[in-house]
N, C-alpha and C positions, 0 to 999 in steps of 0.2 A: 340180573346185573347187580352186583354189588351196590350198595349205596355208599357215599363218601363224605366223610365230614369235608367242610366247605372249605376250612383254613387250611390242612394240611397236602388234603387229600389220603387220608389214612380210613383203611375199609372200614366201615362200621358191620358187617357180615359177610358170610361166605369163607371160601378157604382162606384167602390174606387178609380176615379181621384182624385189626389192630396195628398192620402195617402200611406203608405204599406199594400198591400192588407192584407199579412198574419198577418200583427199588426192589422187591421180592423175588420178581420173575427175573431181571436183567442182572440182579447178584447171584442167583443161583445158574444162568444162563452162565456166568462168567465161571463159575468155577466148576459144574459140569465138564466146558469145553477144555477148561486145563487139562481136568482127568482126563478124558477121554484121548484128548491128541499126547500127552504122558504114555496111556497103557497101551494106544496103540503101537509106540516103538518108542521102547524105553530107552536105546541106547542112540538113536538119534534126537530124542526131546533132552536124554540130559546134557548133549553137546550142544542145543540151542541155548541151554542155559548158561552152560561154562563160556559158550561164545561172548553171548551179552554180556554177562560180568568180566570178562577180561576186556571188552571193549569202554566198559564202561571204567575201570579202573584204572587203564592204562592213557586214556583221553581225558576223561573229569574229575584228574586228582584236584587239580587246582579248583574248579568248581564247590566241590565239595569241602576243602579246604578254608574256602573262605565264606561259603554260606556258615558252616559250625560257628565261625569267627563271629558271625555278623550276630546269631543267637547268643552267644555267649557277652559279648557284650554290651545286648541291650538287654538280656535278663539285668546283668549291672547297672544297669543307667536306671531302670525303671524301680531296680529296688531301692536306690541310693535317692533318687528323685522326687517330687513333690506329690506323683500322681501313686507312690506306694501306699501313700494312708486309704485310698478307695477301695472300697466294701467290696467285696463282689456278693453284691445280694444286699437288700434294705441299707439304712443305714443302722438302725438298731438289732438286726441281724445278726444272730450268732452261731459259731458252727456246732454241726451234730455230731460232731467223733470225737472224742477226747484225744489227747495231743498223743499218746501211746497208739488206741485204733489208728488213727490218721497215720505215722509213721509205719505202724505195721504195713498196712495196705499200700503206702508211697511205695516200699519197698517190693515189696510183694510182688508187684503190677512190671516194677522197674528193671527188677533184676535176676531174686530168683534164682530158678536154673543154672544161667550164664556165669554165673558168680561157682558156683558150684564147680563146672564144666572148666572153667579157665582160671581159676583165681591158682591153682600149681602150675597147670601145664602152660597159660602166657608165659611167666616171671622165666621157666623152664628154657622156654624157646629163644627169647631173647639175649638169655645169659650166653647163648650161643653163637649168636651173631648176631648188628643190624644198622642199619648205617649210621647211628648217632656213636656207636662205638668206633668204628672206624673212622667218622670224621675226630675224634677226640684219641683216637691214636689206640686205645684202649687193646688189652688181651682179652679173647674169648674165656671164660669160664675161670676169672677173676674177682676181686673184694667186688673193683671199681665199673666191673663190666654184670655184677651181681646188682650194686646201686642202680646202675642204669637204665638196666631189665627191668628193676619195678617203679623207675620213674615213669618209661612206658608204659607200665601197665596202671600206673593210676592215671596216665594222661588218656587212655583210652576209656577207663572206668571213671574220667574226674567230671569237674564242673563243666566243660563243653558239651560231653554226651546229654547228661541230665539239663543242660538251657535248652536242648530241642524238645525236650517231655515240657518244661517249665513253661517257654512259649506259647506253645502249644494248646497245653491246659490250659492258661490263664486267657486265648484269646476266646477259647471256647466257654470259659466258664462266667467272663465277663458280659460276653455278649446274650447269655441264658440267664445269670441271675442278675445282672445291673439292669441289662435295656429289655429282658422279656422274651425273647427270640427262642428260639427251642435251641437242645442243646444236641446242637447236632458241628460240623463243619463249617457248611454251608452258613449258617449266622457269621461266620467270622468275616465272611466276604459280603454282607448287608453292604457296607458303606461305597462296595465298587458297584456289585452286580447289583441294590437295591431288590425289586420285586422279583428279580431275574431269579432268587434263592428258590424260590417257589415254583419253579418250571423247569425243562431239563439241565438247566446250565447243574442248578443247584443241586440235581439229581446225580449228573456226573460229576461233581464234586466229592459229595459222599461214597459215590460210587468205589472212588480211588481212593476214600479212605479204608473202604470194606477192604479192596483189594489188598491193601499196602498190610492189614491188619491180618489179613487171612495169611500171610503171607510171614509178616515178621513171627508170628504166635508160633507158626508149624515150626521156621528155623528154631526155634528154641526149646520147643516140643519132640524135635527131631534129635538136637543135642542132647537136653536129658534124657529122654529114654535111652540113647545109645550109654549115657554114664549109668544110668540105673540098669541094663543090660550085665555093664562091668561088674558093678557090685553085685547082682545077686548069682552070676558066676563067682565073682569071690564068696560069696557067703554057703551058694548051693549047688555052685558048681555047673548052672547053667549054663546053658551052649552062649557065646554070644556070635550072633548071626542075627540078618537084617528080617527074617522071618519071626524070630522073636521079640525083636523092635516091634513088627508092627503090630505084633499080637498082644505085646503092653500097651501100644500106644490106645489098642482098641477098648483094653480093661478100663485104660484110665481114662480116658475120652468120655466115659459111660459115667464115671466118677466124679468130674470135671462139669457133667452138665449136669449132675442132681445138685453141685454145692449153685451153679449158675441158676438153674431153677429157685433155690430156695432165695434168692438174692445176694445185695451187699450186706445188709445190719446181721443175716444170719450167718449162711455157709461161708461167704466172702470173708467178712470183719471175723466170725472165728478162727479161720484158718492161717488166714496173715499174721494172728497173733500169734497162736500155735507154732508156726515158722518161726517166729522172733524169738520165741521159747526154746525152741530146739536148737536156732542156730549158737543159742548164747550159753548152751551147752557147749557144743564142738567148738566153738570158740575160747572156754576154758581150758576143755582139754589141751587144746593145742600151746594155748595159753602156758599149762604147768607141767605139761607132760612134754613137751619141746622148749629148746635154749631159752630160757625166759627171759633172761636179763638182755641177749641179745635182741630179742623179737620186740623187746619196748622199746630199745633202743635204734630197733630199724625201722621201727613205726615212725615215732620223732625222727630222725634224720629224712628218713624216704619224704616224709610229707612235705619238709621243710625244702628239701629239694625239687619236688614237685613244682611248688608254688612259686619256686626261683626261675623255675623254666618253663611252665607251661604257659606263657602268652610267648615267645619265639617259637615252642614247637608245634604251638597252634597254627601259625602260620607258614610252617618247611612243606615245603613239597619237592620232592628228591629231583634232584635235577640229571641223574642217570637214567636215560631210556632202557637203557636195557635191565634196570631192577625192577621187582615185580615186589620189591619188600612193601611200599606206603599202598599198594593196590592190596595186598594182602592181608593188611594189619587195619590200618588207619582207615582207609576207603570201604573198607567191608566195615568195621563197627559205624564210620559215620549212616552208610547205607540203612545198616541194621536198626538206627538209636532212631532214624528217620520214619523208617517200615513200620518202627512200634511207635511214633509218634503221632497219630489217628486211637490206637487203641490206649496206651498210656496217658493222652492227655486227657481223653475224653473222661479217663476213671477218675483222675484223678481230681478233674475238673467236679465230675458227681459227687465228689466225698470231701468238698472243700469251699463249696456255700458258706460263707457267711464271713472265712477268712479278708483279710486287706491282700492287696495286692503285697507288698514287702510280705506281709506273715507268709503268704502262699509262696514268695518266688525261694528265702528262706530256708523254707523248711522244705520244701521242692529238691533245690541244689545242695543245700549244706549237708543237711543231718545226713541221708542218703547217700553222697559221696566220704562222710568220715566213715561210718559203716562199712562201706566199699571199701576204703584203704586200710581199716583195721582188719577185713576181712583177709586181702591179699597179701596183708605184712605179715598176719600169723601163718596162712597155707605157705603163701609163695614162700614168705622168709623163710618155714621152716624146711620146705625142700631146699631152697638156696644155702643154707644153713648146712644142711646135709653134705650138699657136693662140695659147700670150700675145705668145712673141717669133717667133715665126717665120712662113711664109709661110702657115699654117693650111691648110686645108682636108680636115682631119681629122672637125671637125662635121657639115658637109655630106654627106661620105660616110656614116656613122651614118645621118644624119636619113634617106638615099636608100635605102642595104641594109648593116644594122648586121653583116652575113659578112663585110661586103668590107674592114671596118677594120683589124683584122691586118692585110692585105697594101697598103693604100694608106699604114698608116703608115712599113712597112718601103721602099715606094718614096720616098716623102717624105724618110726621110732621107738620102738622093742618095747613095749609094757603088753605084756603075753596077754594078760588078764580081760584087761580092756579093748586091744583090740576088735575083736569080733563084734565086740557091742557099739563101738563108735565107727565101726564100716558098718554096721545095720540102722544106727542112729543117720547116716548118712545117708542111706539110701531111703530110708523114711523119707528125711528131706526132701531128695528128690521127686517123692511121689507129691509129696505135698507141696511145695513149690509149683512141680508140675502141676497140680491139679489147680492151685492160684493163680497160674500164667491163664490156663486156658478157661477157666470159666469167669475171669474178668475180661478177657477177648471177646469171649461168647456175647457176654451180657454187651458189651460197645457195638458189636453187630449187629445187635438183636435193635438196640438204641436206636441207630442209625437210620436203621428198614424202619422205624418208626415213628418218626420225625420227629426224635428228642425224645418219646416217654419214658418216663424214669422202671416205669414198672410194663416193661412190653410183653407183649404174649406169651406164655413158658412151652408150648407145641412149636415156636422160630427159638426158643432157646435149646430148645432139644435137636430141633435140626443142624442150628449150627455148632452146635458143640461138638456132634458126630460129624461135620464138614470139615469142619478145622483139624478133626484126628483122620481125617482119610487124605486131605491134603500134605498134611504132613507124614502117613505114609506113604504115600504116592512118591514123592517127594527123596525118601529115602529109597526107594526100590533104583528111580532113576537115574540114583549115581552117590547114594548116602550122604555124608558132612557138603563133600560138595557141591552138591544141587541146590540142599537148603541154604547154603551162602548165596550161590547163585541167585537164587528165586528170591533171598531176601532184601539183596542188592537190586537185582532188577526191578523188584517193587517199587524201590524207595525213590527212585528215578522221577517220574510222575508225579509225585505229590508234593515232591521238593518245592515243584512249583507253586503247585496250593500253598506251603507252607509259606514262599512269599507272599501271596496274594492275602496271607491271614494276619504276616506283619501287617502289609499297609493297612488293612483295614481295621487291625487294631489300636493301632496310631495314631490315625485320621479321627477315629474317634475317640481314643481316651485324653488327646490334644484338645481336644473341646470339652472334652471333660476333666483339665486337669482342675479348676478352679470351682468342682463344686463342693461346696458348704455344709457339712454336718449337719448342721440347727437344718435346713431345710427338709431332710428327711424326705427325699426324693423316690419315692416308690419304685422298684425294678420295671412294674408292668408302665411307669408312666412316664419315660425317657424326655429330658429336655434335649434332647439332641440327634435324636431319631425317632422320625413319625414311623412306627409302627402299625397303626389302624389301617392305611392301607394296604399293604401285604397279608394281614391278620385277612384281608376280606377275599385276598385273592384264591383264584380257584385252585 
């Protein structure tokens, strides 16, 4: 029999050293059983999934609607607020990344891929139709139906998605470096379930966040490979077909756990930079190699309009039954930003020790969402760009295989020389984005099975780093783009709840903690406001 440390329960030998066996066995139990009922009939597992997501999207728009709301403005309250000066971690505490890593990585963890995959083909879809245009009277594939496309698209890319990463990390990262607690979930709900964290409550808790993580990482795993499928057809004339998806997914999966292996301060923190490197490449290009003077000028306008509208259109929920637009659009990213809210916060949480609450919520929401919108201004604008004044055919592509948009737009804007090298430069990205999606997933997994250690087994990071690439093909055999919506959707369902349960208890207790005092220098491990030693003792 295994022996067990006393406080966590985490093996100290045997096969599940360094984890909780019953988190080990019951997380790998859970994702077994997906594959398995998947490959035994592919084409009824992926109508159970398209089932659940249209049910879900067509009944809890409003739900989902207003929980984004509720994140979104208590990230505001709490930055704006008294209790934004507290530490997270000592009071003399200072953080370990410099404010460049730190952003790197913010983004890295947040976006990534998605940015990639939709930053044309969104702005694309919408200049075509959707119901903010028609209530506004608006023509399809117009100036004013061009603005509105990418008001959309930063309001799905804006400050609402990223408050669900923001909350998230910050309930988890308070309650591991201020009050002591491992940095798991499960600590965020101390102040309901108290010793309860430490027995199966707290067990199924994480549980659903392994799930929801396994889950949002593939969707997005699932998307870039199919765009990196496009491009290296573009470049090599590869087949693109779901056979060769999975057989990248499997190169890079293998790629993905050696950088998760080697950790955050190495593989992690070098490649997030590297991405930041590269993107800030292709964001020149576009930059001077596409309408320039337009594209600053849609940046400034778009944003400004943004920030005009995005607390009404936070709160619309389509009052037509019979459209399936906000289930499609709005409902699947809130799903999505939710599913990656277990794995994104937890990282982010890890890589942001020492910050204040305000610094973290800040540089969380802000810097990450201008990024985002200068990202969509230069892709999207300059496809949009193309189809008012120019020779178009940016749509068409979209409407035929929305992968192939990145690269048709970059030929469209005719500089012979460079093409080829900035569709290769892209699909680099890809790989490397991808490999930053999935071996910061890995590493929160691995986290989780181990009740908070920052440095967990690297034989569970190998496992799931190859779990999470077979999930995500599985995933694609079953019905491709949408299955992985599905499944990502379906995920996010379940932990939404947790995700309430991790406000209150961040609340309940940063409210007792708004009035503490600098000069006192309150140690993380020795909380005035939650006894810890007994849960510390429990079995």
């Amino acid at each position: 029999m295994n022996n067990k440390n006393n406080n966590t329960g985490i093996a100290e030998s045997g096969l599940f050293s360094g984890i909780n066996p019953s988190m080990g066995i019951l997380a790998k139990g859970m994702v077994v059983a997906f594959l398995v009922f998947t490959i035994m009939n592919v084409d009824y597992a992926g109508g159970v999934y398209a089932d659940i997501k249209n049910w879900i999207q067509t009944t809890l728009n409003w739900y989902y609607v207003s929980l984004i709301s509720v994140f979104f403005f208590l990230s505001i309250w709490l930055t704006t607020g008294k209790m934004g000066s507290l530490r997270l971690g000592a009071d003399d505490e200072r953080p370990a990344f410099s404010f460049f890593s730190w952003f790197a990585m913010l983004f890295g963890a947040g976006m990534g891929i998605a940015m990639l995959f939709w930053s044309i083909a969104e702005p694309i879809f919408h200049f075509q139709g959707n119901p903010f245009m028609t209530m506004a009277g608006v023509e399809a594939g117009s100036a004013e139906a061009a603005q509105i496309a990418m008001r959309i698209s930063f309001f799905h890319w804006g400050f609402h998605g990223w408050a669900i990463y923001a909350i998230a990390g910050l309930a988890m990262a308070y309650f591991a470096f201020r009050k002591g607690l491992p940095l798991t979930i499960r600590s965020a709900l101390y102040p309901i379930l108290g010793d309860k964290i430490y027995g199966p409550t707290g067990h199924a808790v994480d549980l659903l966040g392994v799930f929801a993580t396994i889950f949002g990482v593939a969707t997005s795993l699932g998307l870039g490979v199919s765009q990196m499928n496009a491009g290296l057809n573009y470049l090599f004339g590869m087949e693109i077909s779901v056979i060769n998806q999975v057989i990248l997914i499997a190169v890079i999966s293998v790629a993905a756990t050696f950088s998760a292996v080697s950790g955050v301060a190495k593989g992690i923190r070098i490649l997030s930079e590297l991405n930041i490197k590269l993107t800030a490449i292709l964001f020149l290009f576009f930059l001077f190699a596409g309408p320039t003077v337009f594209l600053l000028g849609f940046y400034v306008t778009s944003v400004g309009d943004y920030l005009w509208n995005m607390i009404p259109m936070g709160f619309w929920t389509d009052p037509n039954p019979e459209s399936q637009w906000q289930g499609w659009w709005t409902v699947f990213y809130w799903g999505w930003y939710i599913s990656w809210a277990p794995f994104v916060g937890m990282f982010i949480a890890r890589i942001s020790r020492g910050r204040t609450v305000r610094e973290f919520l800040l540089g969380v929401i802000l810097v990450p969402c201008l990024v985002s919108f200068l990202w969509l201004s230069l892709f999207g604008g300059t496809a949009l760009h193309m189809e008012l004044y120019g020779d178009g055919g940016i749509v068409a592509a979209v409407n035929d295989n929305l992968t192939t948009a990145l690269y048709v737009t970059l030929e469209a804007l005719n500089i012979e020389w460079a093409t080829w090298a900035m569709a290769a430069l892209a699909t680099l990205m890809i790989l490397t984005w991808f490999v930053t999606s999935a071996d910061s997933g890995t590493l929160v997994i691995c986290t989780l099975l181990s009740m908070g250690s920052e440095n967990p087994p690297h034989k569970f990071r190998v496992i799931w780093g190859l779990g999470v690439g077979a999930v995500a093909a599985v995933l694609l055999l079953a019905g491709g783009l949408k299955a992985l919506q599905a499944a990502s959707v379906a995920a996010a369902l379940p932990f939404s709840i947790v995700m309430i349960m991790m406000i209150i208890g961040l609340l309940s207790s940063m409210l007792t903690d708004s009035d503490y005092v600098p000069s006192q220098k309150t140690a993380p491990s020795e909380p005035d406001n939650l006894s810890l030693n007994k849960p510390a003792q429990a079995g």
